[in-house]
MARKOLNU-266567 format. One line per 8 residues: number of its first residue (from 1); their letters; for each residue x, y, z of C-alpha. Coordinates in Angstrom, 3 decimals. Example, Ala and Ser with C-alpha at 12.3 -4.5 7.8 and 13.67 -1.06 7.14 Angstrom:
2
1 = as = 12.300/-4.500/7.800 | 13.670/-1.060/7.140
This chain:
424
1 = xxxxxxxx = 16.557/-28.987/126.319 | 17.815/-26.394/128.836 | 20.842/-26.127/126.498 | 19.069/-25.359/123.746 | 17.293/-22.634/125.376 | 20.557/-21.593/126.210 | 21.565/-21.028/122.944 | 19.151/-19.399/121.331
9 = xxxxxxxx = 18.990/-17.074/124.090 | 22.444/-16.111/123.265 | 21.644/-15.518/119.540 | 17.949/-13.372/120.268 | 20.492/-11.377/122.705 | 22.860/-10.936/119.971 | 20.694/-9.322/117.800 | 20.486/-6.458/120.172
17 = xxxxxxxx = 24.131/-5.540/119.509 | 25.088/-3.315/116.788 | 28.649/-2.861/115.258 | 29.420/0.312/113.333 | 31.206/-1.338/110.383 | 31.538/-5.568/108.854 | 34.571/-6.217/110.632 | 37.588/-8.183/108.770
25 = xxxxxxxx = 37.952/-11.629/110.003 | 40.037/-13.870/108.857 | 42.658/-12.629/106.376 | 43.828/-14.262/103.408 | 46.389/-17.202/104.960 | 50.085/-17.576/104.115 | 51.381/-20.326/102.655 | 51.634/-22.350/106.192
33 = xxxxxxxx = 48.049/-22.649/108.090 | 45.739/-20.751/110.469 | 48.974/-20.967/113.065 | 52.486/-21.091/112.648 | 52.584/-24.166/114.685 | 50.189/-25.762/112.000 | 50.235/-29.387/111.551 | 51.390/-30.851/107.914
41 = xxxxxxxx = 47.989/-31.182/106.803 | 46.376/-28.293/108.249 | 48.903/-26.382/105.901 | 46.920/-25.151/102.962 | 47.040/-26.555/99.893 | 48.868/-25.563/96.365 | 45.235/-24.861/94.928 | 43.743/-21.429/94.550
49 = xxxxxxxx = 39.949/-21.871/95.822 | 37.026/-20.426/94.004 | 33.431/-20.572/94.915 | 30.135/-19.893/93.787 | 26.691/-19.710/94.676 | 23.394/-21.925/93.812 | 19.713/-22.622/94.722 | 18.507/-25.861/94.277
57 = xxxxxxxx = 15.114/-26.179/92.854 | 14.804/-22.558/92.837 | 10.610/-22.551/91.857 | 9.596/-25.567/94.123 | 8.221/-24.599/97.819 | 11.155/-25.379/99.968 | 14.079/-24.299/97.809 | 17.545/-24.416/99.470
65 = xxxxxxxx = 20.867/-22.921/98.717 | 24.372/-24.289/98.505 | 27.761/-23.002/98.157 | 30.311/-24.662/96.518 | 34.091/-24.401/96.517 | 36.470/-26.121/94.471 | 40.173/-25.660/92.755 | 40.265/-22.730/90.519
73 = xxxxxxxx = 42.869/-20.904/88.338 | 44.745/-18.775/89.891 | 43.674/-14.593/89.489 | 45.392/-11.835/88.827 | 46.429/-9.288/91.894 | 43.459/-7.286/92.028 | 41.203/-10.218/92.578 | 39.626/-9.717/95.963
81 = xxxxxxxx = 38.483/-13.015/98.139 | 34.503/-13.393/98.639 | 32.354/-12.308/101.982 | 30.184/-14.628/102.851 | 26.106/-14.398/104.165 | 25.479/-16.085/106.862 | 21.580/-16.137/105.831 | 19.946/-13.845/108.564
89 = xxxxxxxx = 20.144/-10.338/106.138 | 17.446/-8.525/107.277 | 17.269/-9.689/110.412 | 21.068/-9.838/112.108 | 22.886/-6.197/111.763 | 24.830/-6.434/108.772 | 28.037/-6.678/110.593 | 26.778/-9.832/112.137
97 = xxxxxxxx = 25.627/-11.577/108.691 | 28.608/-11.013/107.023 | 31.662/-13.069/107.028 | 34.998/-12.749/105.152 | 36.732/-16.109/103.197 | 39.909/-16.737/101.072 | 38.163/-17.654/97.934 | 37.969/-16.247/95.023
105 = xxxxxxxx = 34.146/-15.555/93.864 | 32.910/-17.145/90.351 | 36.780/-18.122/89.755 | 37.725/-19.869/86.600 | 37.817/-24.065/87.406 | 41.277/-25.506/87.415 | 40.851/-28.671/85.884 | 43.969/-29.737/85.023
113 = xxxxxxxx = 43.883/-31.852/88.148 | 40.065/-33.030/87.403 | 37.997/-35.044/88.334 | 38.236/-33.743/91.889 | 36.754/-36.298/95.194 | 33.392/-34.540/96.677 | 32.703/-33.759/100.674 | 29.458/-32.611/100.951
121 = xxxxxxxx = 28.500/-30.337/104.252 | 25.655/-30.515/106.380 | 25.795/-27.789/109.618 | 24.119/-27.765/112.569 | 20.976/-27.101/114.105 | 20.846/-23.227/114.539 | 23.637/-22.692/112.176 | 24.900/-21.221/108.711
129 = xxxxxxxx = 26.380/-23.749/106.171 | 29.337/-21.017/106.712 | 29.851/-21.806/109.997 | 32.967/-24.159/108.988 | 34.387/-21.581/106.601 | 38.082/-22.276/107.803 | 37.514/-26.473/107.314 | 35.531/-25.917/103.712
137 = xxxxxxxx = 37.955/-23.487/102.030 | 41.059/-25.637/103.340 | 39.636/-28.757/101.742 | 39.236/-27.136/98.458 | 42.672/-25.725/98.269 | 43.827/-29.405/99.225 | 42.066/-30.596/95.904 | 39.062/-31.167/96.158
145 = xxxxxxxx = 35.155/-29.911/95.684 | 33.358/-29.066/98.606 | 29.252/-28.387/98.531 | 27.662/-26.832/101.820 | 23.660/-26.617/102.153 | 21.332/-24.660/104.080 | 19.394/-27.895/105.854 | 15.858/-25.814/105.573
153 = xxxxxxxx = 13.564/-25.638/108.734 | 17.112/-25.640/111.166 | 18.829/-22.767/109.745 | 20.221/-20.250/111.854 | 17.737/-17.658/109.887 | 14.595/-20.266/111.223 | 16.313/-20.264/115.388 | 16.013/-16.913/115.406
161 = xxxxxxxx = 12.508/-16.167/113.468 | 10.540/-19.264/114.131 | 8.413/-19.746/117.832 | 10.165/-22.224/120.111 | 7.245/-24.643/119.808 | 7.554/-24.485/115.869 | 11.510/-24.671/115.632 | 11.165/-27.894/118.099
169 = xxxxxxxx = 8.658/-28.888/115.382 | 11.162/-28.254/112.779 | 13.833/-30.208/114.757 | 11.885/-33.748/115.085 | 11.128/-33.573/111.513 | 14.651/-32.462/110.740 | 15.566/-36.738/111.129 | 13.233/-36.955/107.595
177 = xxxxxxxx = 14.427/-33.285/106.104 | 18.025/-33.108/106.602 | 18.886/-36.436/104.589 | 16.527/-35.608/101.737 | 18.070/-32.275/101.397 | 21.625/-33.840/101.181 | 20.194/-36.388/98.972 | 19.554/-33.313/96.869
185 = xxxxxxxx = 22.610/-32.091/96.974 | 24.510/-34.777/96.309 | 21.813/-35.198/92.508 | 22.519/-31.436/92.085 | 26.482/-32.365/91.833 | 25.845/-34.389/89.046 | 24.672/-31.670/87.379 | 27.734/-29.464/88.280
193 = xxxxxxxx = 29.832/-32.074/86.466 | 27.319/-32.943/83.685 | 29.258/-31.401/80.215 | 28.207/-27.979/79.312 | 27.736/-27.400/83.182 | 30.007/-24.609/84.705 | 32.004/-27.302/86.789 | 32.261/-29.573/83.699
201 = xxxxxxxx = 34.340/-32.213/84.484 | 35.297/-31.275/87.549 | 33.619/-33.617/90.448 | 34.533/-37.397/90.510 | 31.019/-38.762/91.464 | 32.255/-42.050/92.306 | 35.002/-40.539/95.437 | 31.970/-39.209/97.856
209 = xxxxxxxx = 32.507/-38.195/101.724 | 29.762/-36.522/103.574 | 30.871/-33.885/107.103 | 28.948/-32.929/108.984 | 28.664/-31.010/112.568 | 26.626/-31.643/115.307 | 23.308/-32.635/113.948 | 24.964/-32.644/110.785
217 = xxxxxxxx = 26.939/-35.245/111.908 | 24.017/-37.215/112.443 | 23.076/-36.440/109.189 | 25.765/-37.961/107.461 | 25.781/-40.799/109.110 | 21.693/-41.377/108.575 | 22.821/-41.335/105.402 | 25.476/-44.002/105.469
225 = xxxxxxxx = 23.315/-46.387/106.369 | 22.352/-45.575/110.498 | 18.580/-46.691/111.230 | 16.286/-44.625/112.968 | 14.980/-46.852/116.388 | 13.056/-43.906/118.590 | 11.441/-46.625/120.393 | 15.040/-47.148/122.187
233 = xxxxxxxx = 14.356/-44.021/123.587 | 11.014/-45.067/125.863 | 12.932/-46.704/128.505 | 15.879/-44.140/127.957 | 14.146/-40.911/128.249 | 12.356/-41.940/131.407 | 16.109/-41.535/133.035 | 15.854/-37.489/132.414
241 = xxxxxxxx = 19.682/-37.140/130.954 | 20.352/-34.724/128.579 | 22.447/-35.999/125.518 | 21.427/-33.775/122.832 | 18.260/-31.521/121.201 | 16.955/-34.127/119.062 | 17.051/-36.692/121.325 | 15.304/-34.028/123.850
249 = xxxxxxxx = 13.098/-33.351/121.057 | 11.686/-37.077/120.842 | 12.023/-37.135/124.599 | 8.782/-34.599/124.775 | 6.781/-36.362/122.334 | 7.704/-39.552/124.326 | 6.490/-37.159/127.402 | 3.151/-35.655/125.477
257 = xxxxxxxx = 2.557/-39.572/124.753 | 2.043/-38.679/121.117 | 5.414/-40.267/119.969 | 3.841/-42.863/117.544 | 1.454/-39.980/115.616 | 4.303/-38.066/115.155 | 6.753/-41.304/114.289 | 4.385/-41.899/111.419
265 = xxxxxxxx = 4.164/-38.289/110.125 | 8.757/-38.869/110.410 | 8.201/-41.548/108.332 | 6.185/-40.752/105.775 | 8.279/-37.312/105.141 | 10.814/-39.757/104.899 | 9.212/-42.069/102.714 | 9.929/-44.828/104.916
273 = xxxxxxxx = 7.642/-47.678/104.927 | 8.038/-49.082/108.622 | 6.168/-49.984/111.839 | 6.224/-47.045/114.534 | 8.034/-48.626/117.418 | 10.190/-50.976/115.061 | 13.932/-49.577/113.842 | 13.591/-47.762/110.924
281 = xxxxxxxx = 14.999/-49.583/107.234 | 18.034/-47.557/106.414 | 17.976/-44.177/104.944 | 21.157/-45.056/102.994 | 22.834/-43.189/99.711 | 24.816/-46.114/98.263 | 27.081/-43.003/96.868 | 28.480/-42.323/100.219
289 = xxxxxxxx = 32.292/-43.551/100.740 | 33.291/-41.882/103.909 | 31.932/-40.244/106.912 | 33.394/-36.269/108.854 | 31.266/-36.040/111.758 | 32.066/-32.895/113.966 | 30.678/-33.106/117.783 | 27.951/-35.239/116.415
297 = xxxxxxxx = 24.378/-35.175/118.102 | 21.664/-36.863/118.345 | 23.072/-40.400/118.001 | 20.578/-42.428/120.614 | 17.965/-41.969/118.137 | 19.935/-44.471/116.342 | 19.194/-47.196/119.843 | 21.823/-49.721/120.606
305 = xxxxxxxx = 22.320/-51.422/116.890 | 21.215/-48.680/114.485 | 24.638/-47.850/113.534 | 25.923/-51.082/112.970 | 24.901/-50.757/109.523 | 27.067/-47.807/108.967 | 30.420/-49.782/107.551 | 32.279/-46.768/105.624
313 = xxxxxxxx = 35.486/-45.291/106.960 | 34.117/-42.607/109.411 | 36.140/-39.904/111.628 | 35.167/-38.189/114.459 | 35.941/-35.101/116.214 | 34.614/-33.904/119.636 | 35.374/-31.993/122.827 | 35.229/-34.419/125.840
321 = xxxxxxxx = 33.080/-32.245/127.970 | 30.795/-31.135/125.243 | 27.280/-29.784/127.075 | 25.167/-29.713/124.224 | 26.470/-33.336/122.335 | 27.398/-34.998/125.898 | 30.059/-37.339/124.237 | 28.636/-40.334/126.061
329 = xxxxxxxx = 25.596/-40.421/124.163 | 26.954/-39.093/121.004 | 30.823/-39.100/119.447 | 31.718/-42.041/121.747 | 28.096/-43.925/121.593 | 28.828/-43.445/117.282 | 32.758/-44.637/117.796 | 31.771/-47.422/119.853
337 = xxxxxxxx = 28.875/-49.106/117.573 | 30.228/-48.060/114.101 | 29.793/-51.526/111.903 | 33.104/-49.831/109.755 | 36.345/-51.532/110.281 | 38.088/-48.003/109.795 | 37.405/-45.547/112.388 | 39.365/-42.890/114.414
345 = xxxxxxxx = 38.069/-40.958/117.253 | 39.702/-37.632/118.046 | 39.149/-35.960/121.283 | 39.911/-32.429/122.414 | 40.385/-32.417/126.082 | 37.698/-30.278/128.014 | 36.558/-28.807/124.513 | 32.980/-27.798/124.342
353 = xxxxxxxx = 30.381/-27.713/121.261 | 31.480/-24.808/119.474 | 35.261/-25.322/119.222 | 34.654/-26.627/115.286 | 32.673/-23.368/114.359 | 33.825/-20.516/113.230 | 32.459/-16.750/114.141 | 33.366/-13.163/112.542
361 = xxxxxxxx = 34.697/-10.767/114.659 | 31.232/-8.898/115.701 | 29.609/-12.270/116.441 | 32.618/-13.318/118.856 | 32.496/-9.137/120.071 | 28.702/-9.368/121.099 | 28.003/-13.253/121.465 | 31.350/-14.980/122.443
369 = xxxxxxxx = 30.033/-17.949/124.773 | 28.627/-19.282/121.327 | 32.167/-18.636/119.575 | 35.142/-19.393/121.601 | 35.856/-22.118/123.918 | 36.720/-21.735/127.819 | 39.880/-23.941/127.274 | 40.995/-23.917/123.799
377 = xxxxxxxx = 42.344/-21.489/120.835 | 39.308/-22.095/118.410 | 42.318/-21.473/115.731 | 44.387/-23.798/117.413 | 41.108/-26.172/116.902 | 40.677/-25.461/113.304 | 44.149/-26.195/112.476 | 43.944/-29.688/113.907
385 = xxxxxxxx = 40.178/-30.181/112.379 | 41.730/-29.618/108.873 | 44.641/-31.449/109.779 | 42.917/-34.754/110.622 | 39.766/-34.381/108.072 | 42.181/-33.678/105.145 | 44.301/-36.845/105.934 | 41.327/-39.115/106.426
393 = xxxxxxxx = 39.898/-37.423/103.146 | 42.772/-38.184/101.504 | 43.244/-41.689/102.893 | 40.220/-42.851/102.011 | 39.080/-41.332/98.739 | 42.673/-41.272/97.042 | 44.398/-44.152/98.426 | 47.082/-41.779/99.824
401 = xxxxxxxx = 50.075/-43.663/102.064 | 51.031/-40.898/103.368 | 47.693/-39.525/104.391 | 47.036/-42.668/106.147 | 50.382/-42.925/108.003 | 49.506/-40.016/109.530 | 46.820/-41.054/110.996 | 48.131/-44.350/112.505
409 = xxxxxxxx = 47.779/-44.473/116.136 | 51.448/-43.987/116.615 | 51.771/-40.955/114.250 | 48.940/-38.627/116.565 | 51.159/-37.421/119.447 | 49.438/-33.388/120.170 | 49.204/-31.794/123.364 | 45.679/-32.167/124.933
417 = xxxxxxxx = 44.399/-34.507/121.902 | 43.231/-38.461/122.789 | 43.053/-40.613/119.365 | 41.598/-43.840/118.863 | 42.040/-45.195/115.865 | 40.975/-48.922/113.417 | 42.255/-49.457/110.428 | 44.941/-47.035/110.010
């Protein structure tokens, strides 16, 4: 839990920073990727992206929004690429909110090549759904749609506003919330694609992935089928090791001795019918086709056979000394008791947490422990991250050869990476 103090001490501290003018982040790329030295899929695709804006079920009481980026016709010169909110207007110096894409806002579809696969995005606790800008615009302009989703109660707009006590709250329930609110997400696509819709046509409902980072990563994979088991965490929690905030989370109501109370309240947000101290029936989408898990946390609420349910192809990237995911109990616990028969594992050697997020320059300026990494280029990072996610996207949702020779165990050969790898 220290860690998590950590952080939001960093972005409370942050807000005391002001910067005279929204600072210009990442330009529009060339033709190549983020770096020259850009790996074959990390260069960016022949698409133009475009990208718009909507709130799901805008008059209920817990509303969310969602971004969505997919292949568009390409503009004339004096179209100008969107800036982003990062959700905290009113609250973060504009400077701070504000972040600046590639795509093109309310663009024309292109959907010559349509239908188009569908990744949707869940971010991490704390976090904007922009916080993987680079890695959601890349995937578009590689072909395919792309919907990212405030996860309401963990937002980075609810760290900084909310008492500690009730943003703890908000992250025990957040094993009930999150997957509903993808669930969501995933119905609202259909009506993207529905005809008459403004992406008509344009999402192939039955080629699905879900990403995710950190707890969004356990997201994702809650919803491929992982079962909840919080009574694994009794005899574990007495140990007093950190492996992530949720599991810290459950921890203290394991502590308080009011983990069963508070199971049942989990469960029936859920709308899970289950014993308290039993494992948990999945919360599965039978939609789901393939699993992106960045630094994924929060994995040993899952116990020792809670993921062995989880059988779609699944990736996952992590930095091996993570501090807030420890990779122990998280990205290598997942690789190790995946059920799926096609799995890779990529490691970035002596990476941290935030090596798969992405900052604008005043947040790096006034808050750069929670942007860059001690041992890594973070853009360096993203290259790889949308190198290996769009081959495994590809791979698995379009059957592509190539794609999936790249990812053979014999094909990965980059300087400070460690792949592990079935089924390629």
């Amino acid at each position: 839990m220290r860690r998590y103090l950590w952080l939001a001490s960093i972005l409370i501290a942050a807000l005391a920073f002001v910067v005279p003018a929204v600072a210009q982040d990442m330009p529009v790329p060339d033709p190549v990727g983020l770096r020259p030295d850009a790996p074959p899929y990390a260069v960016r695709g022949d698409y133009t992206v475009g990208t718009r804006d909507f709130v799901i079920d805008p008059d209920g009481d817990e509303s969310f929004n969602i971004t969505v980026w997919y292949p568009a016709q390409a503009a004339d010169e004096s179209a100008e690429p969107a800036t982003y909110d990062y959700g905290a207007g009113g609250v973060l110096p504009d400077p701070m909110n504000f972040i600046q894409g590639t795509a093109l806002r309310d663009a024309a579809p292109d959907t010559n090549g349509a239908p188009y696969p569908l990744v949707v995005f869940s971010p991490g606790m704390g976090t904007s759904r922009m916080f993987t800008l680079y890695l959601l615009e890349h995937l578009a302009s590689r072909g395919f749609i792309v919907i990212a989703l405030d996860q309401v109660g963990t937002r980075l707009i609810d760290q900084i506003t909310m008492e500690q006590a009730d943003f703890a709250d908000q992250v025990f329930l957040s094993q009930a919330r999150r997957p509903l609110q993808v669930h969501l997400a995933l119905n609202y696509a259909e009506t993207l694609t529905a005809p008459n819709s403004v992406l008509a046509g344009m999402i192939d409902l039955d080629k699905i992935a879900l990403g995710g980072y950190s707890a969004g990563g356990w997201t994702a994979l809650a919803m491929a089928g992982g079962q909840i088991d919080l009574d694994y965490l009794r005899d574990w929690c007495a140990q007093g090791i950190y492996a992530s905030v949720i599991v810290s989370t459950v921890c203290g109501r394991i502590a308080q001795g009011t983990l069963d109370a508070e199971e049942q309240r989990l469960m029936e947000v859920a709308g899970v019918e289950a014993q308290t101290g039993a494992m948990w029936s999945p919360i599965t989408d039978s939609r789901v086709d393939a699993i992106l898990a960045l630094a994924p946390g929060g994995m040993l609420t899952f116990g020792e056979e809670g993921l062995q349910n989880v059988t779609v192809p699944t990736l996952i990237l992590y930095g091996s000394a993570d501090p807030m995911a420890i990779p122990e109990y998280n990205a290598q616990w997942t690789y190790d008791r995946l059920g799926s028969a096609h799995k890779g594992m990529v490691a970035f050697a002596a990476g941290g947490h935030m090596l798969f997020g992405q900052c604008n320059a005043a947040w790096t300026m006034n808050a750069p422990n929670f942007c860059l990494d001690s041992v890594w280029d973070v853009t360096r990072v993203h290259d790889l991250t949308n190198h290996f996610a769009t081959a495994f996207l590809l791979d698995v949702l379009e059957g592509d050869a190539d794609a999936a020779a790249a990812l053979a165990p014999d094909a990965v050969a980059f300087p400070g990476i460690t792949y592990e790898a079935a089924g390629f």
